[in-house]
N, C-alpha and C positions, 0 to 999 in steps of 0.2 A: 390436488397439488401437495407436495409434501412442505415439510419444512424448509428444505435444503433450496428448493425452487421459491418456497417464498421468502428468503433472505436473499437471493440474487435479485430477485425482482423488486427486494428494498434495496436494494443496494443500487440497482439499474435507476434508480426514483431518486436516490439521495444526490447522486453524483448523476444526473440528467442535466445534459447541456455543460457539462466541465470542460473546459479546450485548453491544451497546452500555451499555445501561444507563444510568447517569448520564452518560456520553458526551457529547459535542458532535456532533451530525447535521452531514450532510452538509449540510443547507441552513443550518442556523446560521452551518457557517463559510464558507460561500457568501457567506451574508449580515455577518459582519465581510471579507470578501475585499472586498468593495464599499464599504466603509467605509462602512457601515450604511443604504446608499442604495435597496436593495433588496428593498423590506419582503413582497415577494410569497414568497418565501426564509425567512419567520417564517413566516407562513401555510402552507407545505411542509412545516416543521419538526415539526406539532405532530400529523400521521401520517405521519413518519418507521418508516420500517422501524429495527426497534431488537431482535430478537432471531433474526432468522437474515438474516445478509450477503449470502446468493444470493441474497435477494430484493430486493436492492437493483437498481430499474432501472437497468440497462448506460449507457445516455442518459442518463442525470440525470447519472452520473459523468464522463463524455466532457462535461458540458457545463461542468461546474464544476471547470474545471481548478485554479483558484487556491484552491481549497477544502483543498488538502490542508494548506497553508502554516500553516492557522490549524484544528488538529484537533487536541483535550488527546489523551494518552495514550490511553485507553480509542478513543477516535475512530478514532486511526491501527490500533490492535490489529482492530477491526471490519472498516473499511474497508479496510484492506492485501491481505486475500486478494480481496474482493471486486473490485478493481483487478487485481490479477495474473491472475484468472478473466477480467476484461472483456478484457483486452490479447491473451489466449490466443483468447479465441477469437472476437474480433471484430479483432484487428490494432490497430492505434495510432493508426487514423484520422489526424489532424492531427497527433498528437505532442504534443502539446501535454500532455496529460494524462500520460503516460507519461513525460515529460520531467520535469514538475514531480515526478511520484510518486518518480525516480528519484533528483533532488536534495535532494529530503524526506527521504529513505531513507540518504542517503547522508552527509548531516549529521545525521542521527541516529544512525547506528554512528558516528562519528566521535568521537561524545564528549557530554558532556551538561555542563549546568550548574545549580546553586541548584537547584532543587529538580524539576526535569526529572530524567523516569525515563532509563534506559541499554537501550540495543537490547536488550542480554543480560537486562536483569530484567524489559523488559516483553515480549518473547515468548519461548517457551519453546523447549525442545530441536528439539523438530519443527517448530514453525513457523519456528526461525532455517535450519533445513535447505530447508524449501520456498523461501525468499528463497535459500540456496545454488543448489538445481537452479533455479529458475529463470533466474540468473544464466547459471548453467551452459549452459542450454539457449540462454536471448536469446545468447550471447557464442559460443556453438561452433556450435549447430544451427540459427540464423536469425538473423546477423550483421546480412543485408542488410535485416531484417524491423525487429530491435528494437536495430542498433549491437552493434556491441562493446567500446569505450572505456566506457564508466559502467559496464556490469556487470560487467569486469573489474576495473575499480576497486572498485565493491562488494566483490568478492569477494575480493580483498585485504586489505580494511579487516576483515572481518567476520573473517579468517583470522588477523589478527593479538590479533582479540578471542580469540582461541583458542588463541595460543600462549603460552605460559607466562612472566612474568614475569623479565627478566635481572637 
C-alpha cells in the first residue's frame, strides 16, 4: 500500500459514518455561488447524496468549485473528506477546486465569528488529524503535485489551535 492509499483509507476512517443531513448540498451552494442564477443546481439538490460522502460524484465537485465558499457547517463536515479523497486520487485537475477547498479551510482554523462553529468543535479528534496528514503529505510527499505554502500554513494554524494558552 502506498502512502497515498493510506491517507484515503485514514481519511475513509476519520470521517466514517459523516451524513449531511440538514446540511446545505453541494448544488445548493452551487447554486447561491451563482447568485441564484442557476436554477438547474435546485433541481440537483433534491437527489443530492446526503448520507455517505464517497458517493458523492468526483466531477460534480471539480465542477463547483465556488461551492465550497457558501457550505453551513454540517456541509463543510460532509464535504471535507470527500474533496481530500477526490484531490488524492484524481490530482487537482485545474486547481481551482483545491485552491478554493484550501482557502475555506484555512479561514476556518483561523478563527470564527457570532455564531459560526470553530474547526476544533466542528471536526473531531481524528478527523482534525486526517487534515494534519494530509497537509503533511501535500507539503513533504507531493510538493510539486499539491504546493507547499497553504499546507504549511494550514498546519501551523491548526498547531497553534493546539498549543496551550500563554
Amino acid at each position: 500500500m502506498t502512502l497515498r492509499e493510506w491517507l484515503i483509507r485514514f481519511i475513509e476512517g476519520a470521517f466514517a459514518g459523516v451524513e449531511l443531513h440538514d446540511g446545505t448540498t453541494l448544488y445548493e451552494a452551487a447554486f447561491h455561488a451563482s447568485y441564484g442564477f442557476d436554477c438547474h443546481e435546485l433541481s440537483l439538490a433534491k437527489t443530492a447524496e446526503r448520507t455517505d460522502w464517497r458517493r458523492v460524484p468526483v466531477d460534480h465537485l471539480f465542477a463547483r468549485t465556488d461551492a465550497v465558499f457558501f457550505m453551513n457547517p454540517a456541509a463543510k463536515k460532509f464535504y471535507s473528506p470527500a474533496i481530500l479523497r477526490a484531490v488524492l486520487q484524481e490530482g487537482i485537475r485545474d486547481g481551482l477546486m483545491y485552491d478554493a477547498f484550501l482557502f475555506d479551510l484555512s479561514g476556518l482554523i483561523r478563527g470564527s465569528r457570532g455564531d459560526d462553529i470553530s474547526f476544533a468543535k466542528l471536526y473531531n479528534t481524528a478527523q482534525r488529524a486526517a487534515f494534519v496528514r494530509f497537509c503533511k503529505f501535500a507539503a513533504f510527499n507531493a510538493p510539486k503535485e499539491f504546493g507547499r505554502e497553504q499546507p504549511l500554513r494550514i498546519l501551523e494554524r491548526i498547531r497553534q489551535l493546539d498549543s496551550p494558552a500563554k
